[in-house]
N, C-alpha and C positions, 0 to 999 in steps of 0.2 A: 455494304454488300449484303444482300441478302440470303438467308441459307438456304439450301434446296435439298429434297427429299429423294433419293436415287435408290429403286426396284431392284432390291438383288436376288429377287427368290418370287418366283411365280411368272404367269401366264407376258405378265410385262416385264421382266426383266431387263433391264437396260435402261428405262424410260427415266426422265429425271424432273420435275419439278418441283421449282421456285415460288417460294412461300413469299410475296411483298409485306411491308409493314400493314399492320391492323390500323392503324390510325383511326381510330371512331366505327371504322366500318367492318360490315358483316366479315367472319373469322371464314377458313379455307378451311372446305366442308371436304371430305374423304368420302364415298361411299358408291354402294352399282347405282344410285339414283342419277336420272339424266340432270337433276339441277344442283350436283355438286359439281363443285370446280377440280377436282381429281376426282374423274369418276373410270370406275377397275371395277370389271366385268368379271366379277366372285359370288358363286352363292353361298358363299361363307359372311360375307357382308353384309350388312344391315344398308337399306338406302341411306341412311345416313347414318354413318358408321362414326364416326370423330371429327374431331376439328383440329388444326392449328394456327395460333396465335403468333406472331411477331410484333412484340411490340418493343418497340428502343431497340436493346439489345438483347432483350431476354425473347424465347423462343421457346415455345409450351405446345404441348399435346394436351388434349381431352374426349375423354370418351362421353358419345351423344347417347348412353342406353343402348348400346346396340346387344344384340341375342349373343355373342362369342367374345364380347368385350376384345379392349385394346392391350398390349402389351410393349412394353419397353424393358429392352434389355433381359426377357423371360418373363418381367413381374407384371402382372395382373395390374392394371391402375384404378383409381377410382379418382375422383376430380382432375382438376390441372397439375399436371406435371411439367417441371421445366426438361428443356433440351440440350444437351449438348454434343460438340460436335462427338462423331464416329456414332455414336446410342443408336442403338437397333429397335425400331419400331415394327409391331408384328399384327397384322389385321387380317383376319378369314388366312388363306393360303399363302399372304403375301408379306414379302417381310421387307421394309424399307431402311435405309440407313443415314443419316445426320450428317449432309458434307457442307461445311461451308467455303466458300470461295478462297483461293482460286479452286474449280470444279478439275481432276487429271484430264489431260490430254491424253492419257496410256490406253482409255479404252475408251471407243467408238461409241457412241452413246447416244437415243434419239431424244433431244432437249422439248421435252414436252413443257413451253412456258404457259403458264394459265392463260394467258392469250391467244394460243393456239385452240383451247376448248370448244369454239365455236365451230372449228373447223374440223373436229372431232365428230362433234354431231352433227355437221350439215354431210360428213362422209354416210354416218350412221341411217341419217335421214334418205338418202341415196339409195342406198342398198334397199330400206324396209319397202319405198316408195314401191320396188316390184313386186310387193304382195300381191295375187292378185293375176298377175298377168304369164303369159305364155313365153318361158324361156329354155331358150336350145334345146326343144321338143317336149321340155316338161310345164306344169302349172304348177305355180307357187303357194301355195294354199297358205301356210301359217308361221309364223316367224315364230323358230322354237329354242334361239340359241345366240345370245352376242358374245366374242372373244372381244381379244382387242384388236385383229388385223382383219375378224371375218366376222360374220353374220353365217345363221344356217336355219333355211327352210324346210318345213315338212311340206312338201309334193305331192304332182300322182303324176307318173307315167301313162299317159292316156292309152299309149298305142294295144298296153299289156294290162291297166285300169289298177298299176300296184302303186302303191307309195315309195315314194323315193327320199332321202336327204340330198339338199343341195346346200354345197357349200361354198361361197362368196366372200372374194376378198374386195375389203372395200379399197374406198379411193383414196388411199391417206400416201401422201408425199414420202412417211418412213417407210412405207413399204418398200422395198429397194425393187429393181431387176434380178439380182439372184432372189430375192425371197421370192417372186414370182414364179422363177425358174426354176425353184427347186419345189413348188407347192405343184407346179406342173408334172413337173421328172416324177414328184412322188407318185402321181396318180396315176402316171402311164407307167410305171411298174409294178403299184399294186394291180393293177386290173391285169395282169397274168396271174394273181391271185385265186384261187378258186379250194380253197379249205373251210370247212362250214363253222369255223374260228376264228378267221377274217371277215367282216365288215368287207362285203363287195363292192366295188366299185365298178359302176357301169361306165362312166367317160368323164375326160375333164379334159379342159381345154379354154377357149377365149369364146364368149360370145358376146360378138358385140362391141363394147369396151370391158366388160367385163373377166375376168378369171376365176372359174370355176371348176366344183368337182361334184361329180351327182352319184349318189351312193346308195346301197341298202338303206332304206330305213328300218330300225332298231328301237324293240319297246325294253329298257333295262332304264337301270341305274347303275354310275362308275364305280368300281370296287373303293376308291379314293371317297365316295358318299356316302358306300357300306360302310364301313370301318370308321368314320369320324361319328356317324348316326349314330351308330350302335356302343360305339365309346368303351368297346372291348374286342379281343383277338375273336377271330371266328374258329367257330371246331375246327378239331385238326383234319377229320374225315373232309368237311366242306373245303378247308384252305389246298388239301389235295387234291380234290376232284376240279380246283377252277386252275391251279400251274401249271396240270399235266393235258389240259386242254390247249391252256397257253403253251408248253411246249414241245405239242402235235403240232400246234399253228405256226412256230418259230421254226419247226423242221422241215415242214412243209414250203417255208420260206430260203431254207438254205438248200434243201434242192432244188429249186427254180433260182437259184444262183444269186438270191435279195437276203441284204440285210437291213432290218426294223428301224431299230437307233432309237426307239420311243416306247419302249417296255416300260411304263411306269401306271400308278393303280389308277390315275385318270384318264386312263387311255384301257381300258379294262372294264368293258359293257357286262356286268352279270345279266341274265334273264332268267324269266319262269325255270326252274328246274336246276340253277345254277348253271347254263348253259351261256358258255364263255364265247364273246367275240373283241378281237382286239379293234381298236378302228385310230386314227390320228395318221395318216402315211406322207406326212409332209417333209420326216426325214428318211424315208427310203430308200435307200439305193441300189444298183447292182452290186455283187462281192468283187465283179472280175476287174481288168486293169483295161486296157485299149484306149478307143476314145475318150470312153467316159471319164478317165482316169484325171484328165487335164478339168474338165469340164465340173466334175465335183470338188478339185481343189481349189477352184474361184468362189464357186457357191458355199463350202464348207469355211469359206476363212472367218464367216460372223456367226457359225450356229453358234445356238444358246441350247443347251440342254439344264436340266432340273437334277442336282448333282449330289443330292436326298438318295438318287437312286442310278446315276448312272455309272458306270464303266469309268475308272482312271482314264483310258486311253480315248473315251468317246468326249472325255472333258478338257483333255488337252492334245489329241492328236486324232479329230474325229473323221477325216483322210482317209486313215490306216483301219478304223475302226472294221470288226468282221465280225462274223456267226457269234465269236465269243465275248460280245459288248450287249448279246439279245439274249444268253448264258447268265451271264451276272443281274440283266435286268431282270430275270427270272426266279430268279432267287432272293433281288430286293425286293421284290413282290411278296412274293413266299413267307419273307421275314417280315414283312408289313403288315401280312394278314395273320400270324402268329402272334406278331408283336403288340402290335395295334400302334406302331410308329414307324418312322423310317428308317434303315440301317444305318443311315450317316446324316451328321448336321446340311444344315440347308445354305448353306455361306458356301459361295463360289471363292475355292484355293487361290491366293493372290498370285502364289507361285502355279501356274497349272500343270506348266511340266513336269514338277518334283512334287508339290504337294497335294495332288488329286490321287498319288499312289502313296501318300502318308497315313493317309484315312485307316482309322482302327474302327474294328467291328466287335459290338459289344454282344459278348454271350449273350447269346437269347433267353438260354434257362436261366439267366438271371433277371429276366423282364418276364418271363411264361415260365415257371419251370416243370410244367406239363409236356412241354416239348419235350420227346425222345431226343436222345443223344444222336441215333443214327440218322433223323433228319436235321438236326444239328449242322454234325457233319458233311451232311450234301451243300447246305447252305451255305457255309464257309467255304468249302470249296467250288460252288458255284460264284462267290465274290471274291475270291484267289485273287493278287494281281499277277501270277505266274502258272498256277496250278490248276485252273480252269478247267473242266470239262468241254473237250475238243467238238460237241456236236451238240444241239437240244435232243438229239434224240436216247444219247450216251448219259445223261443228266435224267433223262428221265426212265433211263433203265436203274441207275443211281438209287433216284428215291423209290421206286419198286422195289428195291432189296432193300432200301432204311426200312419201309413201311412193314414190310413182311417180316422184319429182324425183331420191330418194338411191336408186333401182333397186331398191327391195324389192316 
């Protein structure tokens, strides 16, 4: 039986592939290059980031030189390392884990066998193919962006001569019906959006065969590229100036009765001036109940959130999640860009219902201790699991009075 390599942390989470024996031939290459056989759409990555080896029964990782090197189990590697089962493999943003057979039936999983790779990039090759041409009124100009379920083009709206982002799910079999439906739902209630901190979105919908969503185009870099680049906390004057834009933007969202669900630093566009725009609205929803209420409990039974940064209740009961799940992502921001880490490990709670509210939050002045105590304080009780701040906009009267307390 062979063992297989399962995404528990990043953009693929869920995804699982199986490593076959080496037998003489070329080793199973890791990296964003199209001609590896696990290739993860990271610009943390090197294109060819690592290898691994199965050979007998022994099961080895190796780092190929890559710019961020490989890790297992935390430690830094350097040559061949052996593997075993449960070992935590850690590359760019993405952290993989050691199962071997039999694989759980307990969670839903997309079995990406290396034999499927082909079919990976004949999706890919799909999607690029409409460079170039005229789709649901816009022109495709430049392929600026691959995930793992989408592609995204830089545009021009001819009719107005602006640039636009378009973003494109490709044609891959794991795509489900709700992820359609819910990448849909999201676009048709951001585009009630209209805060100069949301990433606008002018329409999405089906063209074609196609599902898509065509937005603002945006000249930034993700706060999650600030903060690994820079390899240190950002001022505290700047780490304020970009939370309390995000949580103008989050208020502005709970008066028009939507909540975000995807506050985290990769979804967080800085620009020229530190001028903040959130964009990602694949899990947005309405707050209220009626219809929608039945209609989000089908599509929410598979989300995956990045749990580095979200909400207890967004990681095990994301249904019920509200206003105060886009509160706490605010604050694990806050603490990210003081910290220059996450508030919390990156390992999805086996338990979600009990252990997504176990999570301890480690003083911050003990990672920065430049930090004021009175933004301290807002931060911890912006990640409460009870004691929340009822509003973004109550949270950000909060740190107004931390700020003005420690003289900034």
């Amino acid at each position: 039986m062979n063992p297989r390599l399962r995404v528990e942390v990043g953009r693929q989470v869920g995804f699982e592939y199986e490593i076959p024996p080496t037998n003489g031939e070329e080793a199973v290459w890791l990296g964003r290059g199209a001609f590896c056989k696990i290739r993860i759409s990271d610009t943390q990555l090197s294109r060819r980031h690592c290898q691994f080896i199965f050979e007998e029964t022994q099961f080895f990782v190796e780092d190929l030189g890559s710019r961020n090197g490989t890790r297992v189990n935390g430690e830094l590697i350097k040559g061949r390392v052996p593997l075993q089962d449960e070992d935590r493999v850690t590359v760019g943003s993405h952290e993989l884990v050691v199962v071997y057979p039999p694989v759980s039936t307990e969670r839903k999983v997309s079995l990406a066998e290396l034999g499927t790779q082909e079919l990976e990039k004949e999706a890919y090759e799909k999607v690029a193919a409409l460079k170039g041409t005229e789709f649901a009124s816009y022109v495709l100009e430049d392929l600026i962006f691959e995930g793992s379920v989408c592609v995204v083009f830089r545009g021009r709206d001819p009719a107005r001569n602006v640039p636009v982002a378009v973003k494109i799910l490709k044609p891959l079999d794991r795509v489900t019906v709700e992820d359609r439906n819910r990448f849909i739902r999201g676009a048709k209630h951001s585009a009630t959006l209209r805060h100069p901190s949301f990433v606008r979105v002018h329409k999405g919908g089906r063209f074609q065969d196609w599902h898509f969503v065509a937005m603002e185009f945006v000249e930034g870099r993700s706060l999650k590229d600030i903060i690994e680049r820079r390899g240190k906390p950002l001022e505290l004057k700047d780490a304020l100036k970009i939370v309390r834009q995000i949580l103008e933007a989050l208020q502005h969202a709970y008066e028009q009765d939507i909540v975000f669900r995807a506050v985290r630093p990769d979804n967080v566009i800085v620009c020229e001036g530190l001028e903040v725009k959130l964009t990602d609205f694949d899990l947005v929803k309405p707050l209220s109940g009626g219809q929608d209420a039945q209609v989000t409990r089908v599509m929410d039974g598979s989300l995956s959130v990045d749990p580095s940064f979200a909400a207890p209740e967004l990681i095990a009961y994301p249904v019920v999640a509200d206003q105060k799940a886009d509160i706490f992502g605010a604050g694990a921001v806050l603490y990210y860009m003081l910290c220059a880490r996450a508030p919390f490990g990156s390992r999805v709670p086996k338990d979600k219902a009990t252990g997504a509210f176990d999570r301890v939050l480690e003083d911050p002045r003990t990672i920065n201790p430049g930090v004021p105590e009175s933004i301290c304080a807002v931060m911890r009780q912006s990640m409460s699991d009870y004691e929340r701040y009822n509003t973004p906009a109550e949270m950000r009267q909060a740190l107004d009075n931390a700020a003005a307390e420690a003289g900034i």
